[in-house]
C-alpha positions as CSV (number, residue, x, y, z in Angstrom):
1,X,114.4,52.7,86.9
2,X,117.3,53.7,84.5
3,X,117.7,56.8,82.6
4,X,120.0,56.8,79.4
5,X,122.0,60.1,78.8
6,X,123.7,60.8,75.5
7,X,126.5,63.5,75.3
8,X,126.5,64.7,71.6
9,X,129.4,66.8,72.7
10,X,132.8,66.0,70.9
11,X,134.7,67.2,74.5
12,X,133.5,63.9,76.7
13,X,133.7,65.6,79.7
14,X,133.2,69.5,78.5
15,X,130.1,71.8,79.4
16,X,127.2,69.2,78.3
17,X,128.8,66.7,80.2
18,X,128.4,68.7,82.8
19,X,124.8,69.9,82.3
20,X,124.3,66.0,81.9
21,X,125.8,65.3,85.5
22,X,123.8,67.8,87.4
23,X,120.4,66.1,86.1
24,X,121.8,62.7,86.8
25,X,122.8,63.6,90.2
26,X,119.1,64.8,91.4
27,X,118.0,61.8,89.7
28,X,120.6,59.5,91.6
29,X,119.0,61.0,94.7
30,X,115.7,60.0,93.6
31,X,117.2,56.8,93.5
32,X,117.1,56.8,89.2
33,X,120.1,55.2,87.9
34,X,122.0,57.1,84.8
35,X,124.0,55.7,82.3
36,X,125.8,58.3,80.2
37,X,126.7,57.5,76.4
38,X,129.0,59.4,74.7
39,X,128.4,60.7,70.5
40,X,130.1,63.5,70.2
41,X,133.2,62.2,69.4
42,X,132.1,58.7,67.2
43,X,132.0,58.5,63.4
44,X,128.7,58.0,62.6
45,X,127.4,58.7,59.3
46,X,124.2,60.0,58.7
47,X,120.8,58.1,57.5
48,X,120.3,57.8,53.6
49,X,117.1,57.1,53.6
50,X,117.2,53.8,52.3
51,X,114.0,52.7,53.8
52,X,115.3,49.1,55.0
53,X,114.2,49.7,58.6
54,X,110.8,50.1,57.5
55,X,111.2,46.7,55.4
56,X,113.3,44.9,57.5
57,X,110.9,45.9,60.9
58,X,114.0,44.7,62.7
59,X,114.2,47.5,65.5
60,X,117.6,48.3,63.2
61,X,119.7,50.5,60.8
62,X,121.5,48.7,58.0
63,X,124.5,50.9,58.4
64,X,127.5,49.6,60.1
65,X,130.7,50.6,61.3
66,X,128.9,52.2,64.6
67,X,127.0,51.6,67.8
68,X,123.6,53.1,66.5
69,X,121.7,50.0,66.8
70,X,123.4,49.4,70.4
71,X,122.0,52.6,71.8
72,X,118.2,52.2,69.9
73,X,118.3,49.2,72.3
74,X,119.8,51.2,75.0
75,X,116.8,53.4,74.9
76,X,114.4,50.9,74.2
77,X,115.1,49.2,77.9
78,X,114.9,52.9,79.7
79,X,112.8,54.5,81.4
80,X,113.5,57.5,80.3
81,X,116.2,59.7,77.9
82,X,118.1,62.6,78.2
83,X,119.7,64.2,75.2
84,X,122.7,66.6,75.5
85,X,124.7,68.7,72.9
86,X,127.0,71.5,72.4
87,X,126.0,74.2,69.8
88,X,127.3,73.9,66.8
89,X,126.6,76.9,64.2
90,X,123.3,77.2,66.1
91,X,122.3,73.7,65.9
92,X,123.1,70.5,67.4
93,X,126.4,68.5,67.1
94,X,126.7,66.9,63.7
95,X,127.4,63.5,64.8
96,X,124.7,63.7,67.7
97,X,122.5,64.6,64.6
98,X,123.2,61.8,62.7
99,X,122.7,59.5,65.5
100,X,119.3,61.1,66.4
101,X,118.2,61.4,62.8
102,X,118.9,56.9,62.2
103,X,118.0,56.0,65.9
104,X,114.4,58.3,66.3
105,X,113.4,57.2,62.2
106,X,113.9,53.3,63.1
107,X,112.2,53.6,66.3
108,X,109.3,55.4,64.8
109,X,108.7,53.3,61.8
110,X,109.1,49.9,64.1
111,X,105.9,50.5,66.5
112,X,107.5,53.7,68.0
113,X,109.9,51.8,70.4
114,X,110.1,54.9,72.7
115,X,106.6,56.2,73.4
116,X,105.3,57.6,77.1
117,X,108.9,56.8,78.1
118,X,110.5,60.1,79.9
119,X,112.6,62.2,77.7
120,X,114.1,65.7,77.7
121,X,117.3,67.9,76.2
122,X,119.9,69.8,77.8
123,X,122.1,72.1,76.0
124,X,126.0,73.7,76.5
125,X,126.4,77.2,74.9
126,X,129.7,79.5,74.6
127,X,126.8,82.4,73.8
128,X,123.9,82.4,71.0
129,X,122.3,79.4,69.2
130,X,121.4,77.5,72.9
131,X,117.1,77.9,72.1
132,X,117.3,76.8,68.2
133,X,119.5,73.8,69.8
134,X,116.9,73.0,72.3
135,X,114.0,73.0,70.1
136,X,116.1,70.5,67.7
137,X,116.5,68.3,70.2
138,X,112.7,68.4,71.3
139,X,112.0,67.6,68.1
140,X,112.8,64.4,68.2
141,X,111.3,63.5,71.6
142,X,108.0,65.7,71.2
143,X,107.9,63.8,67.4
144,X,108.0,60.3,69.2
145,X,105.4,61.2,72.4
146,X,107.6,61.3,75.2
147,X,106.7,62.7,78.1
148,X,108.6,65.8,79.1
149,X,109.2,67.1,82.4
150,X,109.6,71.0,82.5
151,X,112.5,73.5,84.2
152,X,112.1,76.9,85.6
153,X,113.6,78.4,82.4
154,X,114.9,76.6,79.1
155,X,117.4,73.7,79.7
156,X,120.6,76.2,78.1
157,X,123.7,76.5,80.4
158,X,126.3,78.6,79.7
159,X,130.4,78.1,79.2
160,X,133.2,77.8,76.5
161,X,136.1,76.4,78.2
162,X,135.5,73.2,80.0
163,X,134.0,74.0,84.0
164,X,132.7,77.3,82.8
165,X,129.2,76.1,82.7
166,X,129.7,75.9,86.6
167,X,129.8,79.6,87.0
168,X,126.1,80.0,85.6
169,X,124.2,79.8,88.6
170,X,120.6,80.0,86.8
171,X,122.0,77.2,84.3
172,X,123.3,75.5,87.3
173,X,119.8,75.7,89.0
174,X,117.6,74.8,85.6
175,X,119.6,71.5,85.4
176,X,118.8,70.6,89.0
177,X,115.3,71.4,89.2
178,X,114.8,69.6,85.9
179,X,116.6,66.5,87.4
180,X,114.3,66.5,90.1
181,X,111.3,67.0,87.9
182,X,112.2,64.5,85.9
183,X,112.6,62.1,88.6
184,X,109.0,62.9,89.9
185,X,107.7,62.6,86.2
186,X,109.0,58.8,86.3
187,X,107.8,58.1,89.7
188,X,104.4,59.5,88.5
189,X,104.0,57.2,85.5
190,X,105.7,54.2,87.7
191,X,103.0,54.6,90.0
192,X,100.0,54.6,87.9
193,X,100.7,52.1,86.0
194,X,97.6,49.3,86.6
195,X,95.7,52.2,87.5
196,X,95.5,54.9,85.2
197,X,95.3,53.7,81.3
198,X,97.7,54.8,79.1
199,X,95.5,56.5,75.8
200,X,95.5,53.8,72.9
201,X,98.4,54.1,70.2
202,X,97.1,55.0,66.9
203,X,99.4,54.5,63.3
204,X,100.5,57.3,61.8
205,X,98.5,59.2,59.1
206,X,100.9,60.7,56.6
207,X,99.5,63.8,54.5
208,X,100.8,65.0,51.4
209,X,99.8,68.2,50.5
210,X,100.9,67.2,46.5
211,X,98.9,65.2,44.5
């Protein structure tokens, strides 16, 4: 099994690298495989809604000039995804955001590419803005029906210059123990499949409340 991990920090090895490191290391133990992909620091321009995934059904974004279509695939032959970002005026990275916004819109509208795969977020903090980050990055995988393996407290760890995060001991310990839950998560699902039946997929029912 193979997790894919993308740092949406612009520092490549800074504080959510870090965060990213100490899940991957309780899931190397569990004999889980990582592969970490690094955002942060690409240009990648953000989607403009052009609709040519949905036409195209291609498993692809039109734009070019990046590796968005490289790492949709990426995720696509995971087991499971692990989403890191620095805070960023209480939100996530901007070119983590842009990468999240194309990747999770042509995997949803292409058959949902990444559903009951294993997914969750970590986040790097100097000091506010680490839960409205977290939630943003849920968003994405709660939006697409991963499953989500749980901590002991929100995955936040704290730092501003690079190796700080390494003096929050509770950050330090949420990281590991959701490593190791995550690892149990994909063992879980590994081992029932044949046996326990996944619920059916159902399309999407759009609503608008304007008519």
């Amino acid at each position: 099994m193979k997790i894919v991990a993308f740092n949406g920090s612009p520092h490549m090895e800074g504080n959510t690298f870090y965060a990213i490191n100490l899940v991957a290391a309780e899931l190397e133990k569990a004999g889980i495989d990582t592969e970490i992909i690094q955002v942060g620091n690409k240009p990648i321009q953000g989607c403009t809604a052009c609709g040519m995934c949905i036409k195209n059904q291609d498993e692809r974004c039109v734009l070019k000039g990046d590796d968005v279509n490289a790492w949709i695939q990426a995720m696509k032959g995971a087991e499971g995804i692990l989403l890191g970002s620095p805070v960023h005026f209480a939100g996530v990275g901007g070119a983590m955001k842009s990468f999240l916004d194309r990747a999770f819109y042509v995997s949803g509208v292409n058959g949902n590419l990444l559903r009951h795969k294993v997914g969750a977020a970590v986040v790097a903090v100097r000091r506010s803005g680490g839960l409205p980050t977290f939630e943003q990055l849920n968003n994405f995988l709660l939006y697409s029906e991963l499953l989500l393996p749980t901590s002991n407290y929100w995955n936040v760890i704290h730092g501003t210059r690079p190796g700080d995060a390494a003096q929050d001991v509770e950050g330090v310990q949420i990281m590991r123990i959701l490593g190791r839950n995550m690892a149990w998560l994909m063992k879980l699902i590994e081992n029932g499949q044949g046996t326990v039946i996944p619920p059916q997929q159902e399309a999407k029912t759009f609503m608008n409340f304007i008519r």
